[in-house]
C-alpha positions as CSV (number, residue, x, y, z in Angstrom):
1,X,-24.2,-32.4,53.0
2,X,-22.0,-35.1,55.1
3,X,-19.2,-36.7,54.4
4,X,-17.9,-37.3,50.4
5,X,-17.9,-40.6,49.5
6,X,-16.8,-40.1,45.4
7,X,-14.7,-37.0,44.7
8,X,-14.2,-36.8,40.9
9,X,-14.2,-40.2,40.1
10,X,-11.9,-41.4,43.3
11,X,-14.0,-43.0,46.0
12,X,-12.8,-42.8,49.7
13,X,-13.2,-45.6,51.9
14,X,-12.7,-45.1,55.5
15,X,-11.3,-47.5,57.8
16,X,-9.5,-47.5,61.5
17,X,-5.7,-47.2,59.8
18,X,-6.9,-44.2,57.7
19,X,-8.5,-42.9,54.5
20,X,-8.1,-45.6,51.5
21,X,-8.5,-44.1,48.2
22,X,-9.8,-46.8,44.9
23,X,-10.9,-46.2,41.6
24,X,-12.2,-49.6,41.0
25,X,-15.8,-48.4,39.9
26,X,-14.5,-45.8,37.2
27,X,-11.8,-48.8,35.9
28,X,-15.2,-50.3,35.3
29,X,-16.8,-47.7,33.7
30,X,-14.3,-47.2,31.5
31,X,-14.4,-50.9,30.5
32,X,-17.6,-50.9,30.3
33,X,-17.7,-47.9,27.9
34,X,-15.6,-49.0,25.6
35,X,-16.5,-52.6,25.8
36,X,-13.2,-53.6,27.4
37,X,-15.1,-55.4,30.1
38,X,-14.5,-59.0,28.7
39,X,-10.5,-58.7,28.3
40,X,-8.6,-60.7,30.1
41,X,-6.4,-59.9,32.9
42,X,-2.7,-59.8,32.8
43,X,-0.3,-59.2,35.4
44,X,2.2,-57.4,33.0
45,X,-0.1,-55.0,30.8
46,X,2.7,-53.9,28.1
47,X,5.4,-56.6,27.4
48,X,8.4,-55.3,27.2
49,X,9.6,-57.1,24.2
50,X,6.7,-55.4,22.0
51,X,7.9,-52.8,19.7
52,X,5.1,-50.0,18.5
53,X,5.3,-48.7,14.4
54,X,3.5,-45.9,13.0
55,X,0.4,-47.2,11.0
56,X,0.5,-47.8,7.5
57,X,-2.8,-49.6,7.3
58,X,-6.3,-48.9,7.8
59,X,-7.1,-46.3,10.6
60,X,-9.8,-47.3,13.9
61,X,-11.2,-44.4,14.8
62,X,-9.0,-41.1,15.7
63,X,-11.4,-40.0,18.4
64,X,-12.5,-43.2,20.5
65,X,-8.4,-44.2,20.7
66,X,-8.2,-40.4,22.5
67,X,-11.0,-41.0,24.8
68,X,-9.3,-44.7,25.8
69,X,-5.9,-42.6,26.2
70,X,-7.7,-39.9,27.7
71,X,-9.5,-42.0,30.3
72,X,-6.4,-43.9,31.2
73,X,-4.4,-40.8,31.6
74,X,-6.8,-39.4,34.4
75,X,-7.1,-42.7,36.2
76,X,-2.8,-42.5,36.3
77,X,-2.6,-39.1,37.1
78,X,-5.2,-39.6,40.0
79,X,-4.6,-43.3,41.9
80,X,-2.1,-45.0,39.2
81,X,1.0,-44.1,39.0
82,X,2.2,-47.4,37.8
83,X,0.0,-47.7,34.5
84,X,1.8,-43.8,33.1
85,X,4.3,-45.8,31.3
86,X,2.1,-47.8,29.8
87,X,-0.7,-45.4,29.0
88,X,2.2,-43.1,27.3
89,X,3.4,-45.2,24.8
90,X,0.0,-45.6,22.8
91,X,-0.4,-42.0,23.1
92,X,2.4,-41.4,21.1
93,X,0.1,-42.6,18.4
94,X,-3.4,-40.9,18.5
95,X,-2.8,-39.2,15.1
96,X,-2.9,-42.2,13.3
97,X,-4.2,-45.3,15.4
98,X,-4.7,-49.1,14.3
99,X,-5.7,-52.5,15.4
100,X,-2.6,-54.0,15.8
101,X,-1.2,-52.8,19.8
């Protein structure tokens, strides 16, 4: 079969210094999927002065704020260990999720 290039989702890119794994091309898919691929760039994704509420207004739907969580979560679990943190507090929300953060 040769060697693995992409094992679930993380692609392997061998060099002299060692193995180097990325997961550039599923951060794209996800943008891509959930037409995030626009958005621009920040160096600090969650500010720390922003505070999160539950929501009292109109709801976005349940099941495409999982699947953002849920795509996030695996890409922290597997290659970015920085973004838990970030990817946690949202989560904390998926029962009732809105526009606002």
């Amino acid at each position: 079969m040769g060697i693995a290039n992409v094992i679930f989702g993380v692609k392997l890119n061998r060099t002299n210094e060692g193995i180097r794994i990325t997961q550039s091309h599923y951060i794209e898919k996800i943008l891509k999927r959930f037409d995030y691929l626009k958005c621009k760039p920040v160096r600090t994704p969650y500010g720390p002065s922003i505070k999160l509420k539950k929501n009292y207004g109109e709801s976005v739907s349940q099941l495409r704020h999982s699947q953002i969580i849920r795509s996030l979560m695996y890409l922290a679990n597997c290659s970015r260990p920085d973004i838990f943190y970030i990817v946690g507090r949202p989560s904390r929300y998926t029962s009732n999720p809105d526009h606002s953060r």
